[in-house]
N, C-alpha and C positions, 0 to 999 in steps of 0.2 A: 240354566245350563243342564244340559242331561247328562247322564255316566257316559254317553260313548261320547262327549265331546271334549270331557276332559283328556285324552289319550293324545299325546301328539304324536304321529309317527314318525318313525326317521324319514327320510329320503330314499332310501332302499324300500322299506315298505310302500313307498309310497308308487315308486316304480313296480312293484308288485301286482300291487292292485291295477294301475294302469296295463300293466299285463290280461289280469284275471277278466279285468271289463271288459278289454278286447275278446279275450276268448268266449265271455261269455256273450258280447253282443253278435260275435261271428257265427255260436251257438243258436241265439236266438232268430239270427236271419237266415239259418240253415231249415228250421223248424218250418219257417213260412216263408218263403221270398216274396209273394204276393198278396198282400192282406187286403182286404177291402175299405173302402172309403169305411164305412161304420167300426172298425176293426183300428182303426189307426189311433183312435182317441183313449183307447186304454189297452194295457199289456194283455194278452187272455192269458185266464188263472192255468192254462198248461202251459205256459211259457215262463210263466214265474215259477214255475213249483221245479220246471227244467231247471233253471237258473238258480235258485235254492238248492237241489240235489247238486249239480254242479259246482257250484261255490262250498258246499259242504264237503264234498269226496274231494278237493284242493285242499281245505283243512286237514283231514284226515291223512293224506298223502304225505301233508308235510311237518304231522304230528308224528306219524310211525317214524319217517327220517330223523327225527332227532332221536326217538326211542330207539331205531334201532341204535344208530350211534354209539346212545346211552348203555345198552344191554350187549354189545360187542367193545366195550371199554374204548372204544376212539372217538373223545368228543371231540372237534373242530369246531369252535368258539363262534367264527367269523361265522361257517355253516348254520349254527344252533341258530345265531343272528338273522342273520337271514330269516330264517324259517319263521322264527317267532314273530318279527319285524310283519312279515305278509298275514301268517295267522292272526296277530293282534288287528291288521287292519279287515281282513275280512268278515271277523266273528263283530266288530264296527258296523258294517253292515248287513250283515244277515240277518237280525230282526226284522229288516226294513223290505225283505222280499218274503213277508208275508200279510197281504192285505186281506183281509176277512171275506173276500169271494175266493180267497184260492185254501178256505175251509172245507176240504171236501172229502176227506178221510173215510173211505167205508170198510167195512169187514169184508173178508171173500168175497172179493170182487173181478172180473177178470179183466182188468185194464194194462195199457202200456205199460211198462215197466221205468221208462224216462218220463212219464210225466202222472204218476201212480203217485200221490202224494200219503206219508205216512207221519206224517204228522197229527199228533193227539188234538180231537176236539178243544181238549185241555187247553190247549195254548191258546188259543182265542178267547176263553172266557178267563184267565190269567195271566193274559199277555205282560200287566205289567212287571210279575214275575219273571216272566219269558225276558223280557227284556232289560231286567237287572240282570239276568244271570249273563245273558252277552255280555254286557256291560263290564261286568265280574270277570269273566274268561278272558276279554280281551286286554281289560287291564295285567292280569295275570301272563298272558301272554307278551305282552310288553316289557313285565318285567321281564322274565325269562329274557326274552330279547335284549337286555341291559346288564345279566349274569356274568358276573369277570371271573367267576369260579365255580371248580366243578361241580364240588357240594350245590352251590346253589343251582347250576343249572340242572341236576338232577331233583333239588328240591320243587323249583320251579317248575319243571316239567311232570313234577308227579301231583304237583297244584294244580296244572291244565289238565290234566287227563282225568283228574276228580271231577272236575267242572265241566267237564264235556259231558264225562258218565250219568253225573245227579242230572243232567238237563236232561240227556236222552232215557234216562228213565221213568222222568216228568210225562216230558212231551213229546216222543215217540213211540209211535205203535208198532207193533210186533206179527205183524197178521196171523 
């Protein structure tokens, strides 16, 4: 059993993510409506690196919501829940929308911007690193999502945002 299967999510998380697929399959079918017969047998690495930025700036959206919260003194418990509930399930699968042909990171380069991947070579030749630390983050976010007090949810949430920070300093490039 791996780290991201011990995580059970709520049910609201779980509707979350049922969310986030849709958006992001709707995402993915916006990119290409017509793919070709040779094209249908695997995802092309721009469409996952899409789908990775995407599923990423959903975490980050609804990491600042609970910081702001946090840093304007009005936490909403049920709200923090929520948020943490979808986070914890997303950072679940985020490892899993990076497969070793969507390694394509280069220096000054002048590509799209939605399917520009900036992700560090690093994480492919440490992925199993990469992939505890999701593992880590999401469990962290789960608790967060089960905080029945304030302390802790701001404990909790300054637990995630370590864990987000140490990964993106790992494994993201800075162009």
């Amino acid at each position: 059993m791996t780290g991201l299967q011990r995580i059970s999510p709520h049910p609201r998380a779980r509707a979350a993510l049922a969310i986030v697929c849709a958006g992001l399959t709707a995402g993915l079918l916006a990119i290409d409506l017509a793919p070709s017969a040779q094209d249908r047998s695997a995802t092309p690495d721009k469409d996952v690196i899409f789908a990775r930025k995407t599923l990423k700036d959903a975490v980050c959206d609804k990491m600042a919501k609970i910081e702001r919260m946090i840093s304007l003194g009005r936490i909403d418990l049920d709200d923090v829940h929520a948020q943490a509930d979808a986070i914890s399930v997303m950072l679940m699968a985020f490892p899993h929308l990076f497969p070793p042909s969507s390694n394509q990171w280069r220096p000054d380069t002048d590509q799209a911007p939605e399917t520009a991947t900036l992700a560090s070579p690093d994480l492919w030749t440490q992925f199993p690193d990469f992939y505890r630390q999701a593992a880590a983050a999401a469990k962290t976010a789960s608790d967060l999502s089960r905080a029945d007090k304030i302390d802790d949810v701001k404990t909790r949430s300054r637990e995630l945002r370590i864990a987000c920070d140490t990964c993106h300093a790992l494994y993201l490039e800075d162009q």
